[in-house]
VORO-258280 format. One line per field, with one value per residue (C-alpha): y, x, z. Coordinates in steps of 0.05 Angstrom, whole numbers. Layout:
BEGIN
Y [Y; ...]
X [X; ...]
Z [Z; ...]
// end
This chain:
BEGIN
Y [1260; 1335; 1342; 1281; 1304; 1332; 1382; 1424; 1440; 1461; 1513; 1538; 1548; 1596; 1634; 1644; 1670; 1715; 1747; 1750; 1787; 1838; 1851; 1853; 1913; 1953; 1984; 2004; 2038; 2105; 2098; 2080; 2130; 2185; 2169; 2146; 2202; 2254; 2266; 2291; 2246; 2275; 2263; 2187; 2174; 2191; 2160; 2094; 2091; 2094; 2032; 1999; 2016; 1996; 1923; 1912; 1939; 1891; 1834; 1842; 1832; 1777; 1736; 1714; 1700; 1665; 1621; 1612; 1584; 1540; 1506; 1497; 1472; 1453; 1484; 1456; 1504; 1565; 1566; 1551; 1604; 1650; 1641; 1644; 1712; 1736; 1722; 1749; 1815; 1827; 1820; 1873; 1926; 1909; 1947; 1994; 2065; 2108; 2105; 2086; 2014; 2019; 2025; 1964; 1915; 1934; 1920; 1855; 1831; 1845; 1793; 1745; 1761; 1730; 1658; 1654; 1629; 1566; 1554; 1550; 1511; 1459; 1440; 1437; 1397; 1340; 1353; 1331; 1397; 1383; 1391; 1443; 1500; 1479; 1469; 1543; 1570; 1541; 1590; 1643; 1617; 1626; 1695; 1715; 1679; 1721; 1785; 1770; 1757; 1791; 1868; 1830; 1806; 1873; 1915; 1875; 1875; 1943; 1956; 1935; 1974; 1984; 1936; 1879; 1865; 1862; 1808; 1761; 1761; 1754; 1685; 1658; 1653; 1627; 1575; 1560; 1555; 1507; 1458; 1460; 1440; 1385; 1358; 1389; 1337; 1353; 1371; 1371; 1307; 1306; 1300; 1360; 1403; 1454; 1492; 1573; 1618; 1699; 1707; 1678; 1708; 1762; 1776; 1769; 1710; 1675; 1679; 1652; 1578; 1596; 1630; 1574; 1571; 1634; 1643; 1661; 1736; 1752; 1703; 1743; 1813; 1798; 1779; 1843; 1880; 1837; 1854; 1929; 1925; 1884; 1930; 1984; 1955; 1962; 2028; 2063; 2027; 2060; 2135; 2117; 2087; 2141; 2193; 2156; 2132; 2171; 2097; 2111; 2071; 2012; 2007; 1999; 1952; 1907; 1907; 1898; 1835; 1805; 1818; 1772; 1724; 1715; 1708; 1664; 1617; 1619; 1588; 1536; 1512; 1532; 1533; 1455; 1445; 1510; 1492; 1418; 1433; 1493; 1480; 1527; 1569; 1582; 1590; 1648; 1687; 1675; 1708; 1757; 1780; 1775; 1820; 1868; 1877; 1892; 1950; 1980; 1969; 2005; 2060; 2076; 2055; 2092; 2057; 2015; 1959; 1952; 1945; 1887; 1851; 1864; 1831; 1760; 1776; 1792; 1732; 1691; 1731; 1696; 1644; 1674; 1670; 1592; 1592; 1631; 1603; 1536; 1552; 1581; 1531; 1471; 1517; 1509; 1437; 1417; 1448; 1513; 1515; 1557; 1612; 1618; 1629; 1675; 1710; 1716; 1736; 1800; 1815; 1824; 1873; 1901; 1930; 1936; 1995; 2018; 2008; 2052; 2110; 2101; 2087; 2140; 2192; 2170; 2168; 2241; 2263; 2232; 2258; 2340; 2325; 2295; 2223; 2187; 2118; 2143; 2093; 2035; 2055; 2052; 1977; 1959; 1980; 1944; 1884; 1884; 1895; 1826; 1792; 1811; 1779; 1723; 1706; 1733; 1703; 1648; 1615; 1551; 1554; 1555; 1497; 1459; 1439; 1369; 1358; 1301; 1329; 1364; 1445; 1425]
X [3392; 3378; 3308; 3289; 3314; 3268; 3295; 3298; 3227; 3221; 3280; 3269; 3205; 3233; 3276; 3217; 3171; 3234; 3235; 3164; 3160; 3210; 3181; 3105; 3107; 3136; 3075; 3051; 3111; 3097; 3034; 3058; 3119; 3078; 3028; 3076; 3130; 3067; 3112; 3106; 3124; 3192; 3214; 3178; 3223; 3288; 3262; 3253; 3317; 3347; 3301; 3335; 3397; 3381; 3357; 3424; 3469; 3444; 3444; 3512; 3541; 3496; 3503; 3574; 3551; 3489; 3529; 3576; 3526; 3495; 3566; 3560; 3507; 3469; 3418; 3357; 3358; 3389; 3341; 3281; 3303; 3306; 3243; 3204; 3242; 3218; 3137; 3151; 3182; 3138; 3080; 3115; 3121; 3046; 3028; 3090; 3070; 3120; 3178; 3231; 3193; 3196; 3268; 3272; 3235; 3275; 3336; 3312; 3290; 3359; 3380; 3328; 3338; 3401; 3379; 3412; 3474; 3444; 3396; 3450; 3494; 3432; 3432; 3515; 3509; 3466; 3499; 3558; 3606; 3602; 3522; 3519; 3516; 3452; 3421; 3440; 3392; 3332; 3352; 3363; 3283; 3259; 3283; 3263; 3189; 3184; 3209; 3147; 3087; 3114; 3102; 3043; 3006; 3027; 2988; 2924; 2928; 2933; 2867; 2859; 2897; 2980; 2982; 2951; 3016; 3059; 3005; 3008; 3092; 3093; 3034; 3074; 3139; 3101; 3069; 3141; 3177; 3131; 3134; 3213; 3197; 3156; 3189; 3250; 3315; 3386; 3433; 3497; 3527; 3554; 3631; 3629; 3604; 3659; 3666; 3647; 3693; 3679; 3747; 3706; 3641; 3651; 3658; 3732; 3737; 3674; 3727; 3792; 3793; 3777; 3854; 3893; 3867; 3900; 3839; 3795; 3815; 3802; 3731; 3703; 3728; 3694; 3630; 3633; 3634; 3578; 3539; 3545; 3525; 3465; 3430; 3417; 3358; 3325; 3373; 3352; 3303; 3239; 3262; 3297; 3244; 3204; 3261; 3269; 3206; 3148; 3128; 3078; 3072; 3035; 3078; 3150; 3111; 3098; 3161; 3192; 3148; 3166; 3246; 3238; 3190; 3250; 3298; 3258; 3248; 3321; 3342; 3289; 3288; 3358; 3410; 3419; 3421; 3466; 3518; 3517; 3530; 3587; 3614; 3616; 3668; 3645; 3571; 3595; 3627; 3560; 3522; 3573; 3579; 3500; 3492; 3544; 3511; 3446; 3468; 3511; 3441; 3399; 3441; 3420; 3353; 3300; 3227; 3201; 3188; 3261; 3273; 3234; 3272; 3335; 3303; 3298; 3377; 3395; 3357; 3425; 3462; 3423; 3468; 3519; 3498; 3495; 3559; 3598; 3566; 3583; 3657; 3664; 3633; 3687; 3734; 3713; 3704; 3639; 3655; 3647; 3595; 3555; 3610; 3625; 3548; 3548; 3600; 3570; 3506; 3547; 3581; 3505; 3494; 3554; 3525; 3460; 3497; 3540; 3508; 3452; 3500; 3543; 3482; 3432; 3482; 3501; 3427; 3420; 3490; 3461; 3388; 3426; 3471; 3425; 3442; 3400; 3432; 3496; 3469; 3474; 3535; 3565; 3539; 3556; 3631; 3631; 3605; 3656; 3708; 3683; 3679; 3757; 3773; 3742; 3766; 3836; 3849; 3800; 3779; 3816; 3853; 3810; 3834; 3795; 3802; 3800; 3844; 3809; 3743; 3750; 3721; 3676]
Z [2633; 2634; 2604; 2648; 2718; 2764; 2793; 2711; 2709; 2775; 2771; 2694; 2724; 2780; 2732; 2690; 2761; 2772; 2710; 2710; 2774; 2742; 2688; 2716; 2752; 2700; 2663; 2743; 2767; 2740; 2772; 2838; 2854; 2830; 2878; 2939; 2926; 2901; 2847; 2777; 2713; 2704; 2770; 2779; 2718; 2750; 2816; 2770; 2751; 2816; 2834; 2780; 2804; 2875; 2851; 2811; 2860; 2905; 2860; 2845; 2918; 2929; 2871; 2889; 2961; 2933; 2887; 2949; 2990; 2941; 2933; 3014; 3033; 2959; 2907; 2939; 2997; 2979; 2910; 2964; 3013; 2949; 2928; 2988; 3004; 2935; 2955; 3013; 2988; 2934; 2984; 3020; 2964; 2953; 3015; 3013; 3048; 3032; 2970; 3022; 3033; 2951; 2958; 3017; 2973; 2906; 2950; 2980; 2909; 2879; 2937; 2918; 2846; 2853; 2838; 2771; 2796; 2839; 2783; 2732; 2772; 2783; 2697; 2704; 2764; 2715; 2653; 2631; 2597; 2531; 2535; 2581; 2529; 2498; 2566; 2589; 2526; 2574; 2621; 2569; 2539; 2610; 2618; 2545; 2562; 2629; 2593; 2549; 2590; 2653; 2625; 2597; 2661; 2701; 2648; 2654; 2722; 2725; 2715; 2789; 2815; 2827; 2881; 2839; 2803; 2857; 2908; 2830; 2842; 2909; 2892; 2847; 2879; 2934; 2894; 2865; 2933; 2964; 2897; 2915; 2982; 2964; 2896; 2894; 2895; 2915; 2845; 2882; 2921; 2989; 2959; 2914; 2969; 2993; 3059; 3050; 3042; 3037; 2998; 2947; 2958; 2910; 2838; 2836; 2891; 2850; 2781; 2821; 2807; 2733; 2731; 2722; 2654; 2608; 2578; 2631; 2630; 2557; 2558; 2617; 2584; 2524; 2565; 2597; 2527; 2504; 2561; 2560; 2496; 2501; 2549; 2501; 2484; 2564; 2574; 2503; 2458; 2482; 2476; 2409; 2376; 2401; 2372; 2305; 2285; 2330; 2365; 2414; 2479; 2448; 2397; 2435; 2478; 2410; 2394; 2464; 2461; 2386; 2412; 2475; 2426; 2375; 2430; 2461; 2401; 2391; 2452; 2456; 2384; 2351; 2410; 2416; 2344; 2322; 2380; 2374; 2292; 2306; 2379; 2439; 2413; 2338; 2363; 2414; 2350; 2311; 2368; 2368; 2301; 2290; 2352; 2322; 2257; 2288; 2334; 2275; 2229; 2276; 2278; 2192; 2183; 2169; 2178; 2230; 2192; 2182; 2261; 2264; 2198; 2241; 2306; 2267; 2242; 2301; 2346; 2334; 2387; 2436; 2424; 2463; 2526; 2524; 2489; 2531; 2602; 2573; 2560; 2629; 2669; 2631; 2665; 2734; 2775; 2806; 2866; 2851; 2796; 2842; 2857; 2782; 2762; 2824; 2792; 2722; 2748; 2784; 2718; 2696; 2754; 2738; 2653; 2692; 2729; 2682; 2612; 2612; 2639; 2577; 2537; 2546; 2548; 2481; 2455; 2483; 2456; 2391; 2387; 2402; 2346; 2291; 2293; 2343; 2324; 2367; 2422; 2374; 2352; 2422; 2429; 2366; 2369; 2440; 2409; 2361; 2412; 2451; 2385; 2374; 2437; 2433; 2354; 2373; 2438; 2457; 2399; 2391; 2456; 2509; 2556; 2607; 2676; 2654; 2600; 2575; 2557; 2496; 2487; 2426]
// end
C-alpha cells in the first residue's frame, strides 16, 4: 500500500526539496556574508557557523510543535503550510540586505525545516509497523539524494550570482507546495486525530506516551549517541581531510558527494531487503557496529584512497536510521505519530548543536597533538557506547504498544 499511495511521492519529494535547499546554498555562503557583513574569510567562517546554529536551534523547538500540529489537525496542511513558508523564506534571503535578514531567514527555515516529523508520520500513517522500517530508508534516500545534488546545483548556480541559489529553493518549494495543494490526500483519519496539547509540544512531551514501554529510555539514549557521532562527518570531515591527506576544495566536495551516493544507494536498494532478512532490532546493531568501525578506521589510515574503501564499509550504518525510527514508532499509537517524529527530528537539532562543539574541538585538540584522527575517535567510542545500549538493553526486549504485533 505504501509505494502505491499518493500522498509518498509527493512528500519524499518535499524531503528531498528541503534538503536540497540546505544543501544548495552552501558553496555561496562564503560569498555572501563576506559581502553582506564586509567581512574577511576568517570571520564569514565563524559567522557560518552561527547560521547553522541559528537554523538548528530553531528546528529543534519547532519540530515537537510541528509534529504536534500534524497530529491535530492532519499532515496535509501542516506539510503544505511548511512548504510554502520555505519558498517564501528562501525568496526572502535571496534579497536579504544586511546579515541580520541572513539570520531571520536561517531562523524561519529551521521552522520550515521542521517537516521531517509530519512527513514521517505520513509513511507510518499507511504502513502497517512491521514495514515501517524499510519505508523510513526512503526518507533517509531522499535526504542522502538532496545532500548530493543540493551542494551540486548551488555551485553551478553560482556562477550567477549568490542570490541565484537561494530564488532555485525558494521555486522549488513553491512548485512542491502547490502539487500538495492540488494532489495531496489526507494520511491521517478523522478518529486518530487528537486535540493539541503544548505539554507535548516539546522534546520531552513529544517522547511521553513512548514511557510506558521500559525500553524507550535506553532506545532514545542510544539514538542520541549515534547521532553525535554521525555529525563528524558535516562538523570535521572537510578540515580533516584537508589535515590528513592535503584534499583541496574539489576534492572533499568528491568525496562529500560519493558518501551521500553510497548512503543513498543503501537505503533505496538494501534497507528493505537487509531489514526484512535481520529484523528491526538486529539491523539497528549492523548499522551500529559498521558505523563504529568506520570512525575508529579513519582515525589510522594513511591514503585517501583508503577513505573511500571505508565509505562502501561503512554505507551499512545507514541502516540505522530506518531501524531505529521503526522501533520507536511500534512504541507509539497512531495518534501521536506526529509528536514522536517531532520529537526525533529535535533530538537531531539537538547533535546539530552539540556535536560539532565536541567534535571540532577534538579535531583541533588532535591536529596540536599529532593525531588528527582524535575526531573519529570521539565518534567512534560514542558509537560504540549506543551500540552497547542497544545490544545490552533493547535487543530482544523491546515491547510494543500493541502486544499483538510482534517487534520483528
Amino acid at each position: 500500500m505504501t509505494l502505491t499511495h499518493r500522498a509518498v511521492p509527493i512528500v519524499l519529494a518535499a524531503v528531498l526539496i528541503d534538503t536540497i535547499g540546505f544543501g544548495i546554498v552552501i558553496p555561496i555562503l562564503p560569498q555572501l556574508i563576506t559581502d553582506l557583513g564586509k567581512v574577511d574569510l576568517d570571520q564569514a567562517t565563524r559567522i557560518s557557523g552561527y547560521l547553522l546554529g541559528v537554523y538548528a536551534l530553531t528546528q529543534f523547538f519547532a519540530g515537537p510543535v510541528i509534529g504536534n500540529l500534524s497530529d491535530r489537525y492532519g499532515r496535509r496542511p501542516v506539510l503544505i503550510a511548511s512548504m510554502l513558508t520555505f519558498a517564501a523564506d528562501y525568496a526572502l534571503m535571496a534579497f536579504a540586505p544586511t546579515l541580520a535578514w541572513l539570520f531571520l531567514g536561517r531562523a524561519i527555515a529551521g521552522v520550515a525545516g521542521a517537516i521531517y516529523g509530519p512527513a514521517s508520520a505520513v509513511l507510518a500513517d499507511v504502513t502497517p509497523a512491521e514495514g515501517r522500517a524499510k519505508v523510513f530508508g526512503y526518507i533517509g534516500a531522499a535526504f542522502g539524494i538532496g545532500f548530493i545534488i543540493g551542494p551540486a546545483i548551488g555551485g553551478l548556480l553560482s556562477g550567477l550570482g549568490p542570490r541565484a541559489p537561494f530564488m532555485a529553493a525558494a521555486a522549488l518549494g513553491l512548485i512542491n507546495g502547490v502539487t500538495m495543494i492540488f494532489l495531496m490526500p489526507e494520511s491521517l483519519s478523522a478518529e486518530n486525530r487528537r486535540p493539541f496539547d503544548w505539554r507535548s509540544a516539546n522534546v520531552v512531551g513529544a517522547f511521553r506516551p513512548l514511557f510506558k514501554s521500559g525500553e524507550a529510555g535506553p532506545l532514545l539514549l542510544a539514538w542520541l549517541f549515534w547521532l553525535l557521532a554521525s555529525n563528524v562527518y558535516p562538523a570535521t570531515w572537510s578540515f580533516w581531510a584537508a589535515a590528513r591527506f592535503g584534499w583541496d576544495s574539489a576534492a572533499i566536495g568528491w568525496s562529500l558527494a560519493f558518501v551521500g551516493l553510497v548512503m543513498a544507494s543503501v537505503q533505496m536498494f538494501l534497507t528493505g531487503p537487509i531489514i526484512a532478512r535481520l529484523g528491526e532490532r538486529r539491523s539497528a546493531v549492523v548499522g551500529l557496529g559498521s558505523g563504529m568501525g568506520a570512525f575508529l578506521a579513519y582515525t589510522v589510515i594513511t591514503a585517501g584512497w583508503q577513505a573511500y574503501a571505508i565509505f562502501l564499509i561503512s554505507g551499512l550504518s545507514a541502516l540505522v536510521f530506518p531501524a531505529m525510527n521503526g522501533l520507536l514508532s511500534r512504541l507509539a499509537d497512531a495518534s501521536h505519530q506526529g509528536a514522536l517524529q517531532g520529537g526525533i527530528g529535535s533530538m537531531g537539532s539537538v547533535a546539530a548543536i552539540i556535536a560539532p562543539l565536541m567534535l571540532t574541538q577534538a579535531l583541533a585538540n588532535g591536529v596540536e597533538a599529532g593525531f588528527p584522527g582524535a575526531a573519529f575517535l570521539l565518534a567512534g567510542i560514542l558509537a560504540a557506547l549506543a551500540l552497547l545500549i542497544v545490544v545490552w538493553k533493547v535487543l530482544g526486549r523491546v515491547r510494543t504498544v500493541s502486544s499483538d504485533i510482534p517487534v520483528d
